[in-house]
C-alpha positions as CSV (number, residue, x, y, z in Angstrom):
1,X,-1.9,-1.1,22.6
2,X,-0.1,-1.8,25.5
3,X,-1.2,-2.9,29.0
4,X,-2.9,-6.2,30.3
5,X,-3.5,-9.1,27.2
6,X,-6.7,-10.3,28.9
7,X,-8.5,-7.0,28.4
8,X,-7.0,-6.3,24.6
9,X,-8.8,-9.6,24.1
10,X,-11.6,-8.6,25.8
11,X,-11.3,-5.0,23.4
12,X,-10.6,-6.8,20.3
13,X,-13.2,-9.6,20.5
14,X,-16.4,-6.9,21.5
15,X,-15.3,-4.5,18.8
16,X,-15.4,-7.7,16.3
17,X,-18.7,-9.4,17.5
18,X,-20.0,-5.6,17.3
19,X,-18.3,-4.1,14.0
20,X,-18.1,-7.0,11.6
21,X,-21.4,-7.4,10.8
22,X,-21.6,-3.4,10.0
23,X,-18.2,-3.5,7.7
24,X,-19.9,-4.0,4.1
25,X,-20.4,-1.4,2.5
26,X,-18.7,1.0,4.7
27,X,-14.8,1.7,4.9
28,X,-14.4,3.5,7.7
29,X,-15.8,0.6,10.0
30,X,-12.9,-1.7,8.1
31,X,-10.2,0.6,9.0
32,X,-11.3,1.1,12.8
33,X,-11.1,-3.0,12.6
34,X,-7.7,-3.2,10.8
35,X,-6.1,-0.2,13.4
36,X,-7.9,-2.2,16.4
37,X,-5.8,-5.2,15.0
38,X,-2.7,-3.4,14.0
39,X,-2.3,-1.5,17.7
40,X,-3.2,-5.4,18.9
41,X,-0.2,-6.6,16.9
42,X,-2.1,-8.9,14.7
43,X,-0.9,-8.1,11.3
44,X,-2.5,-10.8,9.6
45,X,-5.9,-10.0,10.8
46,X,-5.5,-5.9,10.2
47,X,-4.1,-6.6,6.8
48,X,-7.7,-8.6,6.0
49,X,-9.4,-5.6,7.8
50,X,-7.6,-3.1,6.0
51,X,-7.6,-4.3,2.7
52,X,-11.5,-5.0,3.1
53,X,-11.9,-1.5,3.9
54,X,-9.8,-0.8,0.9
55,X,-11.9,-2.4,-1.6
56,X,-15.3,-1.0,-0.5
57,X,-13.6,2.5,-1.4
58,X,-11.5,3.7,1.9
59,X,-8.7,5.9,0.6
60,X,-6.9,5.7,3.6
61,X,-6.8,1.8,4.0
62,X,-6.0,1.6,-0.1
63,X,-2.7,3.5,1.0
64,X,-2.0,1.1,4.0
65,X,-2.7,-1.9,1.7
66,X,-0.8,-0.1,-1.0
67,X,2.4,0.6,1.1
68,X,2.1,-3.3,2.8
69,X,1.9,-4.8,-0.5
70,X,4.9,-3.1,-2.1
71,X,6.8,-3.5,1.0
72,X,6.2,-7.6,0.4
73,X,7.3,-7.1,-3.0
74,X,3.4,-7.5,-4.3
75,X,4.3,-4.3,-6.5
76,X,1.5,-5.1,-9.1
77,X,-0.9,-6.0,-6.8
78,X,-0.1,-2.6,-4.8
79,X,-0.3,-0.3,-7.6
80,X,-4.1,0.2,-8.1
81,X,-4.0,0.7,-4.1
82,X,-1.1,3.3,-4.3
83,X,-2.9,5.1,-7.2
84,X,-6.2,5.0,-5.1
85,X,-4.9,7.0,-2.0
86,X,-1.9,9.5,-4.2
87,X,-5.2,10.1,-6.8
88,X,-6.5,11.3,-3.0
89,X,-3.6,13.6,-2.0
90,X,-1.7,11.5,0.2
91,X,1.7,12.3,-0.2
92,X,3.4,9.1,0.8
93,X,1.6,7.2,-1.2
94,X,2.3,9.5,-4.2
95,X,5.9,9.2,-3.4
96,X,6.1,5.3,-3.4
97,X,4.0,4.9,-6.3
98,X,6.5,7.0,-8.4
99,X,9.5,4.5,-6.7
100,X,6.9,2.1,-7.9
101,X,6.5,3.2,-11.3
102,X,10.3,4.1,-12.2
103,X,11.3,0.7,-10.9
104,X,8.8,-1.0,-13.0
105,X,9.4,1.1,-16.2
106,X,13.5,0.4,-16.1
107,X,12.4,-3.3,-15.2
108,X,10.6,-3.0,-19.1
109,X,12.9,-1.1,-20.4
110,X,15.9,-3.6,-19.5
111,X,13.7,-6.0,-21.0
112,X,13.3,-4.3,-23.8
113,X,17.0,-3.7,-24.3
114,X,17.7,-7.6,-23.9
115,X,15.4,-8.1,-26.5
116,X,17.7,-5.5,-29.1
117,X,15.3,-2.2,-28.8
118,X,17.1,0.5,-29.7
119,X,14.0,2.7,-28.6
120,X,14.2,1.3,-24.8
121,X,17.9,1.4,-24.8
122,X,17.5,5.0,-25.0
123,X,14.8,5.8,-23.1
124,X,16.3,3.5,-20.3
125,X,19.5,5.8,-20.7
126,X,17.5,8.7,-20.4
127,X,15.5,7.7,-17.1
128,X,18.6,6.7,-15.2
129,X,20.0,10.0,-16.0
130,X,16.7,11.9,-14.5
131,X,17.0,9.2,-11.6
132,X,20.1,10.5,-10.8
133,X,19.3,14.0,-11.0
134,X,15.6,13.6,-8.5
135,X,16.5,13.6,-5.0
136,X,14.4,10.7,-3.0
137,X,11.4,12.4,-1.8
138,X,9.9,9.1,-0.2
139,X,10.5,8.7,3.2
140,X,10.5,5.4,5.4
């Protein structure tokens, strides 16, 4: 949002005093906030909005949280929000929660290999050889 501060102030705080007290229960209110914030750069307050709007069942806002999450590193915590919106059709989402996936599954599986399994060794030998085979359909 570009333009004069005072009035994004002025934007931000009426759409708060008027929309926060309407957000349970209803996503779609959540992810108005969390894009109000977001085009406002105030990430911290959009992430709250977004992953509010997440966890009362917005599919959209589960793959903003999703892709936030994993970008942090928070790859646990951003799988159940990745599943949410690929389960949904987005196809970003899909494609970072397979990146998601493989990277956890060799994490395992090296694990597994550390700790003498013959069974991970191979299956570890035989995902890096599909890895190298898939071309990267995730975009950033």
């Amino acid at each position: 949002m570009s333009g004069n501060r005072d009035l994004q102030e002025v934007v931000v705080d009426s759409a708060q005093s008027e929309l926060e007290g309407e957000a349970d229960g209803r996503p779609e209110v959540g992810l108005v906030l969390g894009r109000l914030y977001e085009a406002t750069g105030q990430d911290q307050y959009a992430e709250e909005w977004f992953r509010h709007s997440a966890d009362a069942g917005g599919v959209e806002a589960a793959g903003v949280v999703g892709q936030v999450l994993a970008s942090r590193g928070d790859v646990v915590e951003a799988l159940p929000y990745l599943e949410r919106a690929a389960e949904a059709g987005n196809r970003y989402a899909q494609g970072l929660l397979v990146r998601e996936l493989v990277v956890r599954a060799v994490f395992w599986l090296d694990r597994g290999v550390g700790g003498g399994s013959r069974a991970a060794a191979d299956f570890r030998g035989r995902l890096r050889e599909l890895i190298k085979a898939l071309p990267d359909t995730v975009e950033e």
